[in-house]
DSSP file (Angstrom, degrees, kcal/mol; ACC not computed):
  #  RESIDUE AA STRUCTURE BP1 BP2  ACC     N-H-->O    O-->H-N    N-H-->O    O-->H-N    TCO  KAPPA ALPHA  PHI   PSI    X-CA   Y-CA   Z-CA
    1    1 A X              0   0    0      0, 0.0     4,-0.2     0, 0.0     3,-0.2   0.000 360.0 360.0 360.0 157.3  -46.3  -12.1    7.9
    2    2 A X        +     0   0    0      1,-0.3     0, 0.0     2,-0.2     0, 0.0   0.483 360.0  59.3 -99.5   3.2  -47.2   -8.6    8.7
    3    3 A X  S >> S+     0   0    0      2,-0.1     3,-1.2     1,-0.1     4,-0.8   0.714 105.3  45.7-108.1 -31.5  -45.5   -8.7   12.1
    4    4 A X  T 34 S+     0   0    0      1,-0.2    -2,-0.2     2,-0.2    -1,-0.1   0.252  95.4  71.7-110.8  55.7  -42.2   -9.5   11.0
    5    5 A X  T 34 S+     0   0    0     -4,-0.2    -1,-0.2     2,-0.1     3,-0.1   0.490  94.2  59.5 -75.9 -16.4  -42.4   -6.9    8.3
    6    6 A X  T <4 S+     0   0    0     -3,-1.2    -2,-0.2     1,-0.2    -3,-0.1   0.946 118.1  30.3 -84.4 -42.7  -42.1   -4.2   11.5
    7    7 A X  S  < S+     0   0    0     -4,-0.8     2,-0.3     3,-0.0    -1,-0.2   0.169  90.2 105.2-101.4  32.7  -38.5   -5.8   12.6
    8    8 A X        -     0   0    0      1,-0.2     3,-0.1    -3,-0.1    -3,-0.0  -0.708  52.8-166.1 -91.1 145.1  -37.0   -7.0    9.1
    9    9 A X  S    S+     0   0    0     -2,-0.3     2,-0.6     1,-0.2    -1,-0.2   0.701  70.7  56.7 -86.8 -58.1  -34.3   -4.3    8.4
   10   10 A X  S    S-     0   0    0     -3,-0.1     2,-0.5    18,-0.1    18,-0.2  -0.731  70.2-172.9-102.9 118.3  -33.7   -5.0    5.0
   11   11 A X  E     -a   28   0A   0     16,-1.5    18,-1.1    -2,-0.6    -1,-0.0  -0.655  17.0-138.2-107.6 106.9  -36.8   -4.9    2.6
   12   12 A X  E     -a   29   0A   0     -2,-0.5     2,-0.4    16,-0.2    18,-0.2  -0.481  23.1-165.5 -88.2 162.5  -36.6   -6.0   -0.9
   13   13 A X        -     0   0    0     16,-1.1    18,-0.2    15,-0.0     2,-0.2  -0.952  26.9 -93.3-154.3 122.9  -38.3   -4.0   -3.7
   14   14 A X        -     0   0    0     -2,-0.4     2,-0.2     1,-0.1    16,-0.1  -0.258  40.5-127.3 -71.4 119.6  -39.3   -4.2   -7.1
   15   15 A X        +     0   0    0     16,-0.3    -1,-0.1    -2,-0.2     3,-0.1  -0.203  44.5 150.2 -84.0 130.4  -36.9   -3.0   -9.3
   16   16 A X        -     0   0    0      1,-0.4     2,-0.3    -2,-0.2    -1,-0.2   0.721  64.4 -19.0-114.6 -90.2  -38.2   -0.3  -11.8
   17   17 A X     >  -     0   0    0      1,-0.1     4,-1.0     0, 0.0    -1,-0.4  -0.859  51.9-123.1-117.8 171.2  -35.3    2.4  -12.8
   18   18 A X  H >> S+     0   0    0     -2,-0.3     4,-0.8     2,-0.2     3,-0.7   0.923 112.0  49.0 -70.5 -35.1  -32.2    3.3  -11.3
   19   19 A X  H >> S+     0   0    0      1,-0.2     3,-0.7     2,-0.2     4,-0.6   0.908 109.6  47.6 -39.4 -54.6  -33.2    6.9  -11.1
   20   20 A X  H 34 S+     0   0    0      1,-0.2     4,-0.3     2,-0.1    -1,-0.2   0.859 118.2  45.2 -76.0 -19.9  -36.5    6.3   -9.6
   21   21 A X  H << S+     0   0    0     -4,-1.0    -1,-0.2    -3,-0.7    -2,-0.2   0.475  96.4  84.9 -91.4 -13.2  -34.3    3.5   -6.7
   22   22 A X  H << S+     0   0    0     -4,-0.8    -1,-0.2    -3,-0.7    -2,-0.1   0.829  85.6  41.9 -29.3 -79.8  -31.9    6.1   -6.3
   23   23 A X  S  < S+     0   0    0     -4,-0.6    -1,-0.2    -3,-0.1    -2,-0.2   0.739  92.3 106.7 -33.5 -63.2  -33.5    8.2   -3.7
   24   24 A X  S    S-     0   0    0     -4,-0.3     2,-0.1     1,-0.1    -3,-0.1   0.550  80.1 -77.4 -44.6 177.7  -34.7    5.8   -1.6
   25   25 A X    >   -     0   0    0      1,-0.1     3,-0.5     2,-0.0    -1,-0.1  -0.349  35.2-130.4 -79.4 166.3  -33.8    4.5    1.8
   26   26 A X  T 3  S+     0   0    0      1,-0.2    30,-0.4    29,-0.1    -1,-0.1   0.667 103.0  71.7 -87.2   2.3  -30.7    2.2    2.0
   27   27 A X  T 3  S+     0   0    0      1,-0.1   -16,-1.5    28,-0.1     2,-0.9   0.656  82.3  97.4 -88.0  -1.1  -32.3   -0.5    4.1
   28   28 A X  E <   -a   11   0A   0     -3,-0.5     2,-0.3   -18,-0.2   -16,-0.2  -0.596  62.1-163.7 -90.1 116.2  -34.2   -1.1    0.6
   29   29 A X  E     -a   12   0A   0    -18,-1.1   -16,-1.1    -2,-0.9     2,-0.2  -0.681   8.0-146.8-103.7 152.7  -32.5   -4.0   -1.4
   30   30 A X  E     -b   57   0B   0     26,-2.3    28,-0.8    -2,-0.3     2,-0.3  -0.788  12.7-151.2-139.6 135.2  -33.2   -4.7   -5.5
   31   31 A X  E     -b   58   0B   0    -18,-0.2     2,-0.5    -2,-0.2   -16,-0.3  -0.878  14.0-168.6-114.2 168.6  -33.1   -8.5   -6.6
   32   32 A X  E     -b   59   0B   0     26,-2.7    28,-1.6    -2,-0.3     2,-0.3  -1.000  23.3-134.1-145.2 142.5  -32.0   -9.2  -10.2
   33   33 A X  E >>  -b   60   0B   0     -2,-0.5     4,-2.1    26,-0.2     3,-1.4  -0.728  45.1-103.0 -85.1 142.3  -32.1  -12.4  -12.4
   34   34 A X  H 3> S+     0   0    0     26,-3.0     4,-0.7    -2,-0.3     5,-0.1   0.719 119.5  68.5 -36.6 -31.7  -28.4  -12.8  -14.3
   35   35 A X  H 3> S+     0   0    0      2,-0.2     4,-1.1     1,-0.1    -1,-0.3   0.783 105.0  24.7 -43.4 -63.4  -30.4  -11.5  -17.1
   36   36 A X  H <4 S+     0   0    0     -3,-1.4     4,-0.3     2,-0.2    -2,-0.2   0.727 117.9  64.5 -99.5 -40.5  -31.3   -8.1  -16.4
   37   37 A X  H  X S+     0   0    0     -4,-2.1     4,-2.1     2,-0.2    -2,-0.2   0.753 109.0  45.6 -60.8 -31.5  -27.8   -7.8  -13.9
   38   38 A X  H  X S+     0   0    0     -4,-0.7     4,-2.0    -5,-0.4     5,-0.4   0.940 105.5  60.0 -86.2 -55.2  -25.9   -8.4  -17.3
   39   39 A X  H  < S+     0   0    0     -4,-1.1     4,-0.3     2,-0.2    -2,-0.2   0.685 114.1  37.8 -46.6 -10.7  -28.2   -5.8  -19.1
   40   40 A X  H  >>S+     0   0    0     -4,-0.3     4,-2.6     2,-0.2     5,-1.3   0.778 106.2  64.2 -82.4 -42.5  -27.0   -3.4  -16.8
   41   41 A X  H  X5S+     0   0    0     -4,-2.1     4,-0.7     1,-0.3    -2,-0.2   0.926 119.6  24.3 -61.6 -63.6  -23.7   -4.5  -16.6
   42   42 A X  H  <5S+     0   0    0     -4,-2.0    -1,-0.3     1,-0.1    -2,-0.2   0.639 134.3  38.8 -86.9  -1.6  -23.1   -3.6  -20.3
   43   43 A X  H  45S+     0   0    0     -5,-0.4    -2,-0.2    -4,-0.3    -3,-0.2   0.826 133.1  16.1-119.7 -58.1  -26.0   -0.8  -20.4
   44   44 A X  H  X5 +     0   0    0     -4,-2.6     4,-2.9     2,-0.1     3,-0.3   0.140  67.4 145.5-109.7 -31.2  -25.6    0.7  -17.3
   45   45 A X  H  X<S+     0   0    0     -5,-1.3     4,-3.9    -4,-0.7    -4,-0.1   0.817  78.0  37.2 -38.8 -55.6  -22.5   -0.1  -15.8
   46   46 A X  H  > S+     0   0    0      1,-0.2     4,-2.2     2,-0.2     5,-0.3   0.997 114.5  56.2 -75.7 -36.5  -21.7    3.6  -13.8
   47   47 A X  H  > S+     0   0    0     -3,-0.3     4,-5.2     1,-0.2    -1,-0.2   0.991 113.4  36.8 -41.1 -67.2  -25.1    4.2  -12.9
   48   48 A X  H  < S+     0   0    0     -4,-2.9     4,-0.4     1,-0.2    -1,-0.2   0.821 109.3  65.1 -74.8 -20.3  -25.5    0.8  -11.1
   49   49 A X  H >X S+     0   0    0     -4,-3.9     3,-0.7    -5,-0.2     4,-0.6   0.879 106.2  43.7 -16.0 -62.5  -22.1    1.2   -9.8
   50   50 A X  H >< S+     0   0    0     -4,-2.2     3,-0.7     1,-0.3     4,-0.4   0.849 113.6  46.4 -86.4 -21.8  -23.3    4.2   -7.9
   51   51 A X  T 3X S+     0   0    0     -4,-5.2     4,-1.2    -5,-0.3    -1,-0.3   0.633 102.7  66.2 -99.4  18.4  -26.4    2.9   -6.5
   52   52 A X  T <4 S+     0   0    0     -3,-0.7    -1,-0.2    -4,-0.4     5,-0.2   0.539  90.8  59.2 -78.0   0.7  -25.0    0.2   -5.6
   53   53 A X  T << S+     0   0    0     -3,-0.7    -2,-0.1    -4,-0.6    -1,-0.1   0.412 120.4  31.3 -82.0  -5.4  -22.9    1.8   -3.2
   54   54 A X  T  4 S+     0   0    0     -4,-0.4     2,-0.2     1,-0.2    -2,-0.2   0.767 116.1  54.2-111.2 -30.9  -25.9    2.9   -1.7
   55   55 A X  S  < S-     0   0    0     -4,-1.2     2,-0.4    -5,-0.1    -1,-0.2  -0.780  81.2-115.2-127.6 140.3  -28.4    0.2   -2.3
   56   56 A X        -     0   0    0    -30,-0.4   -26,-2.3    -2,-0.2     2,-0.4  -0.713  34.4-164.2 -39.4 107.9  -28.1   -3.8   -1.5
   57   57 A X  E     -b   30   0B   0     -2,-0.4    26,-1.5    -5,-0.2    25,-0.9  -0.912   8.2-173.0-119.1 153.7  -28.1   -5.6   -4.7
   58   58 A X  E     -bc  31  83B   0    -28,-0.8   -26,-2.7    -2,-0.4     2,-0.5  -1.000   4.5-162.6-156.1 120.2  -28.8   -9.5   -4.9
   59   59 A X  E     -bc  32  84B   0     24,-2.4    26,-3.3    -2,-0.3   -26,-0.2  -0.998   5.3-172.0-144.0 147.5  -28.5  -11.5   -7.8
   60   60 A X  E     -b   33   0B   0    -28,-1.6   -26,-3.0    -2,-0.5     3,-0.1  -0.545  32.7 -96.3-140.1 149.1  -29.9  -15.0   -8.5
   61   61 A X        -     0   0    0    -28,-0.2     2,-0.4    -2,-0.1    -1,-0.2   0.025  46.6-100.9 -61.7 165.6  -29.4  -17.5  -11.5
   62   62 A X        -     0   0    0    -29,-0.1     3,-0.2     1,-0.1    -1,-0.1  -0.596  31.9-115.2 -97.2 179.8  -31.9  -17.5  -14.2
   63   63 A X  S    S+     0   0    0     -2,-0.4    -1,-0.1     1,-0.2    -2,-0.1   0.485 104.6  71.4 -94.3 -31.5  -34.1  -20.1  -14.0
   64   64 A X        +     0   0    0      1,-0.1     2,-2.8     2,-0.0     3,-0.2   0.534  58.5 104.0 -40.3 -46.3  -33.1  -21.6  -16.9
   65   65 A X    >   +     0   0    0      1,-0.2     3,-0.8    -3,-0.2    -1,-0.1  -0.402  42.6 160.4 -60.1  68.1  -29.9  -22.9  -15.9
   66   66 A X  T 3  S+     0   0    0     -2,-2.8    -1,-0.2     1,-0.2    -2,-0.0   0.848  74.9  56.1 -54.2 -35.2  -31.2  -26.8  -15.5
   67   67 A X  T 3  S-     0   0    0     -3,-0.2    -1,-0.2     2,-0.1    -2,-0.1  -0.023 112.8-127.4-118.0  36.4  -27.9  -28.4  -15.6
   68   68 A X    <   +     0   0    0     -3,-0.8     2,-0.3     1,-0.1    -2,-0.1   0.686  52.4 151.3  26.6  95.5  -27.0  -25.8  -12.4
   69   69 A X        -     0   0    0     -4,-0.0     2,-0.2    21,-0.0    -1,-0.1  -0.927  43.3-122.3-131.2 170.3  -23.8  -24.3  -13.8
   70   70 A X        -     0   0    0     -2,-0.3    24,-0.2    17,-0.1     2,-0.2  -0.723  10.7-130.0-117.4 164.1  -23.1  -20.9  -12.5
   71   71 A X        -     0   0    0     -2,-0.2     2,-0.4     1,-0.1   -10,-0.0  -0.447  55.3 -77.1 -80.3 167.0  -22.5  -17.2  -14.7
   72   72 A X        -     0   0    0     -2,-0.2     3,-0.4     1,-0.1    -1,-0.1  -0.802  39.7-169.4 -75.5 124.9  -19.5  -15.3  -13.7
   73   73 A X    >>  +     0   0    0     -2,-0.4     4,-1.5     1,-0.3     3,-0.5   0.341  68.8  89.7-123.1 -13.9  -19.8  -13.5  -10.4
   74   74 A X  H 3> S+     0   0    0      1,-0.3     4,-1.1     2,-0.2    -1,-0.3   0.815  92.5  43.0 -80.8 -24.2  -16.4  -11.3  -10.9
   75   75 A X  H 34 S+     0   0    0     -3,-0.4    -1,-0.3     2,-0.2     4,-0.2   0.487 111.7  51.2 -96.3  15.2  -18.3   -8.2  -12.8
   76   76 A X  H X4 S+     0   0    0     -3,-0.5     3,-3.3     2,-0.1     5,-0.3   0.637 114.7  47.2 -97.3 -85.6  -21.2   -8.1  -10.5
   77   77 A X  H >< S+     0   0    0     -4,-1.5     3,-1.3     1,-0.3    -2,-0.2   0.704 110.5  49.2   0.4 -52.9  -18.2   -8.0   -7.6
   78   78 A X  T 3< S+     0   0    0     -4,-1.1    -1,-0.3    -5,-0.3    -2,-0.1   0.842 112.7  53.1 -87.8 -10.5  -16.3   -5.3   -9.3
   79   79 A X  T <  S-     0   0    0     -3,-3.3   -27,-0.3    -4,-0.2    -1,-0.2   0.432 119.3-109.2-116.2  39.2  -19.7   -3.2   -9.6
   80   80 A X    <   +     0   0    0     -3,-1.3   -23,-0.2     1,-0.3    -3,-0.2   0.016  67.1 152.8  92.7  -4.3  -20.3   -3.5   -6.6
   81   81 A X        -     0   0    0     -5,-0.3    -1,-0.3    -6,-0.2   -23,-0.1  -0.154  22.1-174.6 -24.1 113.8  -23.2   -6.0   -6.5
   82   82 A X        +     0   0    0    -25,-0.9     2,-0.3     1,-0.2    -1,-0.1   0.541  67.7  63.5-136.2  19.3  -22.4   -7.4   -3.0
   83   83 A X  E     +c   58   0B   0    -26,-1.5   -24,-2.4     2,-0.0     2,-0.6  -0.979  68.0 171.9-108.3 119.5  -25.2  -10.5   -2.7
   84   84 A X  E     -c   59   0B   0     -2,-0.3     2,-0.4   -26,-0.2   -24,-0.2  -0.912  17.1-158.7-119.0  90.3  -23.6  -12.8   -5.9
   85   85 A X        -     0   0    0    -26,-3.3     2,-0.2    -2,-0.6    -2,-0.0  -0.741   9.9-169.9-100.1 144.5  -25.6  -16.2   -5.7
   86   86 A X        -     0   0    0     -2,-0.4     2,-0.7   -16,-0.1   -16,-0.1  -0.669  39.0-113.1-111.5 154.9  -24.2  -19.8   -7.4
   87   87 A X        -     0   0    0     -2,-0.2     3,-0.5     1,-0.1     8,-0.2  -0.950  32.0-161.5 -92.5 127.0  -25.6  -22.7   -7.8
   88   88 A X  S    S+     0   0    0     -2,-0.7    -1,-0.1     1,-0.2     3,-0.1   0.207  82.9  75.9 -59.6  -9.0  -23.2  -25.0   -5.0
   89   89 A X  S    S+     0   0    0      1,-0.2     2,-0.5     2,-0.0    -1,-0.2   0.638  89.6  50.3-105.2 -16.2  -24.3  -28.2   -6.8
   90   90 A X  S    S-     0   0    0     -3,-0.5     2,-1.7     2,-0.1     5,-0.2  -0.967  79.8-147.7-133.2 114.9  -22.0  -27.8   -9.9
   91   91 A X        +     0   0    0     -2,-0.5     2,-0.2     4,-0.1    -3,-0.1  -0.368  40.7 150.6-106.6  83.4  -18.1  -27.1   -8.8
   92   92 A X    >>  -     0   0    0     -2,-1.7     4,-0.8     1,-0.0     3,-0.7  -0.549  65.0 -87.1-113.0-179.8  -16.9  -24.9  -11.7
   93   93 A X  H >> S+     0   0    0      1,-0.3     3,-1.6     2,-0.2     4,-1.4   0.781 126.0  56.3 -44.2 -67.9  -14.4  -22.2  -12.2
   94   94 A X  H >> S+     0   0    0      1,-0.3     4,-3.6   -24,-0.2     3,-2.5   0.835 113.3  35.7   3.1 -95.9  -17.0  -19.8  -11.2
   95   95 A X  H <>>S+     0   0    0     -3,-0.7     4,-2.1     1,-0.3     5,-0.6   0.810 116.8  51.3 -40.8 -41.6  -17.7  -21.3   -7.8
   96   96 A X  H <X5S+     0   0    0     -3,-1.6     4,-0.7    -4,-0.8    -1,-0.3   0.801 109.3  54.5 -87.7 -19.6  -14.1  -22.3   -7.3
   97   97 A X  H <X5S+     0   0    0     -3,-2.5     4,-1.3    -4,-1.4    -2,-0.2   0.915 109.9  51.1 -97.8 -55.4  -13.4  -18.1   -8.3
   98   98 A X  H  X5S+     0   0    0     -4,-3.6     4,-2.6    -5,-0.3    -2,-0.2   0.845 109.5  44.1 -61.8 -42.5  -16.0  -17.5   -5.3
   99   99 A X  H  X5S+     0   0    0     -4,-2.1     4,-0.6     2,-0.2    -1,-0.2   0.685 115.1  52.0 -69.7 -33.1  -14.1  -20.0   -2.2
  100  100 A X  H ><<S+     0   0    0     -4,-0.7     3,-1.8    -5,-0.6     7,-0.4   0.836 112.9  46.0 -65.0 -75.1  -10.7  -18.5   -3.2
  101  101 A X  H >< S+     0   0    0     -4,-1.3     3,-0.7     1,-0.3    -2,-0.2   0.743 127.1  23.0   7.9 -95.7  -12.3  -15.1   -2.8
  102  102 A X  H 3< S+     0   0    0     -4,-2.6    -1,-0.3     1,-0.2    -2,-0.1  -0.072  81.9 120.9-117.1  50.4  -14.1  -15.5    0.5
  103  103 A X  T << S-     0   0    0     -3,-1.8    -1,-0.2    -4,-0.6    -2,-0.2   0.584  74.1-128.5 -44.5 -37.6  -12.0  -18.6    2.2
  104  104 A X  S <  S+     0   0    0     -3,-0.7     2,-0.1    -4,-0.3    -2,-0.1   0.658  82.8  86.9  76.0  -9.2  -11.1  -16.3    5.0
  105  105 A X  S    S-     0   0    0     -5,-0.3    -1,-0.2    -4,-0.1    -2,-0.0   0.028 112.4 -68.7-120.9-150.3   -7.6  -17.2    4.5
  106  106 A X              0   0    0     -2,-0.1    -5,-0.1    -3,-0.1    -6,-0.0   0.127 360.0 360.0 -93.2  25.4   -5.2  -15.8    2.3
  107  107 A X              0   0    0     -7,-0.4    -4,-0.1    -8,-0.2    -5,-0.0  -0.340 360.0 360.0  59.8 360.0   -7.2  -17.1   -0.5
């Protein structure tokens, strides 16, 4: 709705290059399918490092994944990706990697 587009802070945006998202404001956030987040991840890796220190980055399961098991969330973490989404329905190493992680407790 076009009224709470005025008080949303954080905006999502269709993700084109890292050069061209670079620039931008930080309140603008990039989603990625596991797909294209891994093609960076080997492709890419310092680039998307650095705008992710600037930029919200949010990555979602492929679509594909019927039988809900989740990718591994520890090299989006370490490059700085810092929305990681699982599927909750399937409780594998992943997932169990993610509750140690951010328990709240000593982990």
């Amino acid at each position: 709705a076009p009224s709470l587009y005025k008080i949303t802070y954080l905006r999502g945006t269709k993700f084109k290059t890292l050069d061209t998202t670079s620039s931008k404001a930080a309140i603008l956030m990039q989603s990625y399918t596991e797909t294209k987040a891994a093609k960076l991840l080997h492709g890419q890796l310092h680039a998307w490092a650095r705008h992710n220190a600037a930029h919200l980055s949010r990555i979602y399961p492929s679509a594909s994944r019927v039988d809900s098991s989740n990718y591994a969330p520890y090299a989006l973490w370490e490059a700085g990706c810092q929305m990681v989404a699982l599927n909750y329905q399937t409780n594998d190493w992943p997932l169990q990697i993610n509750r140690a992680i951010f328990a709240g407790g000593t982990g």
